[in-house]
N, C-alpha and C positions, 0 to 999 in steps of 0.2 A: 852545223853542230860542232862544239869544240872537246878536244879530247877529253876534258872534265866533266863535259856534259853527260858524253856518251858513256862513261865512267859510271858515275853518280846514278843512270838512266837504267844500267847494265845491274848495277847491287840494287837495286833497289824492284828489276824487274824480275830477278830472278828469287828477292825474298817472298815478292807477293806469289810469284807460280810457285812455290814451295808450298804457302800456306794453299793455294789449290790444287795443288798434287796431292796431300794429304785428302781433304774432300773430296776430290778422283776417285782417289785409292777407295773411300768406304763405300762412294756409287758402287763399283767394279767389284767386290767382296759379295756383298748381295743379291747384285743381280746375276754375277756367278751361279751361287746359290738356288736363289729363285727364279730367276728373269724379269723380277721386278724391279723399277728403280723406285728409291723411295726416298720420297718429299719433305720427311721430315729430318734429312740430314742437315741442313741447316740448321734447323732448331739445339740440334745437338752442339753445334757451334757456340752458339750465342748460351746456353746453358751453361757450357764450360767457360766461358769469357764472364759471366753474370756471377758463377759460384768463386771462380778465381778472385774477382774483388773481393767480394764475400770477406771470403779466409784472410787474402791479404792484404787489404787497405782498413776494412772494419775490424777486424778481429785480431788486425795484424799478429796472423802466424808466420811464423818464417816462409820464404820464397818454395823453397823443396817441399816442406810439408804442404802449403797450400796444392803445391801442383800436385800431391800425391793425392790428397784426400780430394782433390777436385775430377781431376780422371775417373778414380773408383766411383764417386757418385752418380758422374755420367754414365759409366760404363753400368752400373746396377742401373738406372731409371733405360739405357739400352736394351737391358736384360727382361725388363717389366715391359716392354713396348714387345718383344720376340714374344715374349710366355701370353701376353692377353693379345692381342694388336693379328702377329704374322703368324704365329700357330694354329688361333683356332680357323685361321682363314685358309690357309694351304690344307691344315688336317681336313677340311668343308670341299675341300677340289675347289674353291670359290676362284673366278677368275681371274688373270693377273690386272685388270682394268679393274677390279671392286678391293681387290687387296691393292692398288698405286692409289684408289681413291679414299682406302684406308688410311692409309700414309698421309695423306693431305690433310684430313680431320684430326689426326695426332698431331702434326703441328699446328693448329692453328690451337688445340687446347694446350700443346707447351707455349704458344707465343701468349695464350691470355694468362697461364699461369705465371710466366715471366712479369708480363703487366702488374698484375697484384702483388706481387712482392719487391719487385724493384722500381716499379712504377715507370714512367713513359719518358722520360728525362736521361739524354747519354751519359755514360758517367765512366773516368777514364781509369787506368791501371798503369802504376809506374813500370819503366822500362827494366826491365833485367839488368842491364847496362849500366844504369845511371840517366842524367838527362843529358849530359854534353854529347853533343856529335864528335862521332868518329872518321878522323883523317884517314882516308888510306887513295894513295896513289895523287896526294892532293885535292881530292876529289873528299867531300864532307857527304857523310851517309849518318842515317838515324841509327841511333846507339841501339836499337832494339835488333835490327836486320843483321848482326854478326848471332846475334842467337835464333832468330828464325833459320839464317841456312845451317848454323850446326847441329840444333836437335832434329830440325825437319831432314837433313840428308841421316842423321844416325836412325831415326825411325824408318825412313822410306827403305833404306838397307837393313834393317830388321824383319819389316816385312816380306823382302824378297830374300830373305833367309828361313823367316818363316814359312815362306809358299812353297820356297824347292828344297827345302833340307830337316824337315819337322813332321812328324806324322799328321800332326793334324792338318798341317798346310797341303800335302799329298792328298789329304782327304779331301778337301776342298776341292782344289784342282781334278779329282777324279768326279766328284758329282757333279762337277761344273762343265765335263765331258760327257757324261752319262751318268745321270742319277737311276736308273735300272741299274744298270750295270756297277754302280757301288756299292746298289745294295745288296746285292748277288754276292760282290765279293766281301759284305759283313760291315761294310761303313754304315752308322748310322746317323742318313740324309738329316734328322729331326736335330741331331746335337752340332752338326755341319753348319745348319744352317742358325743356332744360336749365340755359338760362336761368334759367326761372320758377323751378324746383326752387334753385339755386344763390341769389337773390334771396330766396324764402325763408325758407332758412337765414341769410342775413343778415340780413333781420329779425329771426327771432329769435335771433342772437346780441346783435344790438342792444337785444334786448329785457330781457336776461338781464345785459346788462352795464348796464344804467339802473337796476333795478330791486333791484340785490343789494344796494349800502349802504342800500335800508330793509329788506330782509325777511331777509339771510343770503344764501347758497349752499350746496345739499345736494343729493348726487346723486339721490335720489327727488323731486325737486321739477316734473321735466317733465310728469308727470301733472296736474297741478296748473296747470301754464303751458298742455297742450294742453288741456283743458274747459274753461277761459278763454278762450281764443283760439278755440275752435269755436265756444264760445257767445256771444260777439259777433259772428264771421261770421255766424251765421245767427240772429240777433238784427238787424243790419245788411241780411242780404241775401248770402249764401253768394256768389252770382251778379254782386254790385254791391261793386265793390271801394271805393268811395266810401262807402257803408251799411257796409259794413264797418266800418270805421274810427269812422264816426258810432256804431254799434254797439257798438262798443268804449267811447267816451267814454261809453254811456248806462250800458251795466253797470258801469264803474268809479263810476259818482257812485250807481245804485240799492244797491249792494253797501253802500258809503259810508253814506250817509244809511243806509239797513237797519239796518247793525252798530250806529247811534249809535240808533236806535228802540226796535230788539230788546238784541241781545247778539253779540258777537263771533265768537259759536259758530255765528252761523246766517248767517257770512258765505258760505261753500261753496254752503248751502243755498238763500239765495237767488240764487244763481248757475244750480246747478241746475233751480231754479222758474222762473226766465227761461227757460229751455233749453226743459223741458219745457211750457210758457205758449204759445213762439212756435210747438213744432213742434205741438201740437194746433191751437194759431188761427192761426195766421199763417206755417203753415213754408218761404214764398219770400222769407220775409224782410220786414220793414216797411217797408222802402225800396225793393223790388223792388212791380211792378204783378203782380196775381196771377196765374196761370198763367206769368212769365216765368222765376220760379229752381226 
């Protein structure tokens, strides 16, 4: 490997674990919350990447307005997934196996709504950037990755200002220690946890709209964005919303480095192997102390 390679391998591995650090990040928010992980975080991805063209290449609104009014969207159809979906299933005591099996029926009716209205054909979103690649250290990167690590680092340090310095983030973090004991001290677990769900979802529309001028958009792709995103939360630390994130970064650069070792083919797979790696040795995560996730 030659200094440009490792260069070029390095920016561009550390854009994709950006864009799965965000998707970490909304696992680790709810299951906080509930101890449920839920499967339609990907879907919330591919929504946001789906409504982003939308605005901007059909409708052409400006680049800020699109991404504004594409978030809110997400994050309200987030809002309607909490309010019918996770409420009446937790206010039910229902299991955390019927409400994760909830979650899976919510996505697969966002991937068919996807279907019908964008239809089954990839369809791409120009780069923030521009189209020329960018030099840097002589090393040529896609003009899109200088803006995947600058909003994904200014959001992921939003979040952990949110968690330790915001009441609502205290709140969070208290029911995610003891939901008795939050609600003893007057949190109320019901808005904690609609929050975290709605927040989520904004990630990953966030995630979905960074990520689409390199890979496309296509409604079966949330599959795809939710075993990425799980497998860095719990690569991270299901439990440690901070190992998260870390988490994220570490599988986007193994994946990276992998495909340029191996072959392109066995980028999934070492994803996978990660997955399956940490829950036999390590499944509280490698940033959590063990017995705490």
């Amino acid at each position: 490997m030659e200094f440009l390679d490792f260069i070029q391998l390095l920016i561009t591995g550390i854009s994709e674990g950006s864009i799965y650090a965000l998707l970490a990040l909304g696992f680790t928010l709810i299951f906080k919350c509930t101890n449920v992980i839920s499967f339609a975080q990907g879907e919330f991805a591919v929504l946001g990447s789906l409504l982003m063209i939308t605005f901007s290449e059909f409708l052409r609104l400006p680049l800020v307005i699109s991404f504004i009014i594409t978030v809110i969207a997400v994050g309200g159809v987030g809002a309607l997934f909490e309010l019918t979906t996770m409420r009446p299933l937790v206010r039910g005591s229902a299991s955390i196996l019927n409400i994760i099996i909830a979650t899976i029926g919510v996505s697969m009716v966002l991937k068919t709504i996807a279907k019908l209205f964008w239809g089954a054909e990839p369809i791409g979103l120009s780069s923030f950037g521009g189209d020329r690649p960018i030099e840097f250290l002589k090393a040529f990167v896609h003009p899109q990755s200088p803006w995947i690590l600058s909003l994904s680092l200014v959001i992921l340090a939003a979040m952990i200002v949110f968690l330790d310095y915001t009441r609502q983030g205290r709140a969070l973090k208290a029911c995610a220690e003891n939901a008795f004991a939050a609600k003893l001290m007057g949190i109320s677990t019901q808005h904690v946890v609609f929050y975290s769900v709605v927040l989520s979802a904004v990630l990953g529309a966030i995630s979905g709209i960074l990520i689409t001028p390199v890979t496309f958009a296509q409604y079966d792709l949330g599959i795809i964005y939710t075993v990425k995103g799980f497998s860095a939360a719990v690569l991270g630390g299901v439990q440690n919303p901070l190992g998260a994130m870390v988490g994220g970064i570490l599988l986007g650069l193994l994946e990276t480095f992998g495909v340029f070792f191996l072959s392109s083919g066995y980028k999934d797979v070492i994803t996978l192997g990660v997955l399956l790696l940490v829950l036999f040795l390590k499944p509280e995560g490698i940033f959590n102390p063990r017995g705490k996730g």
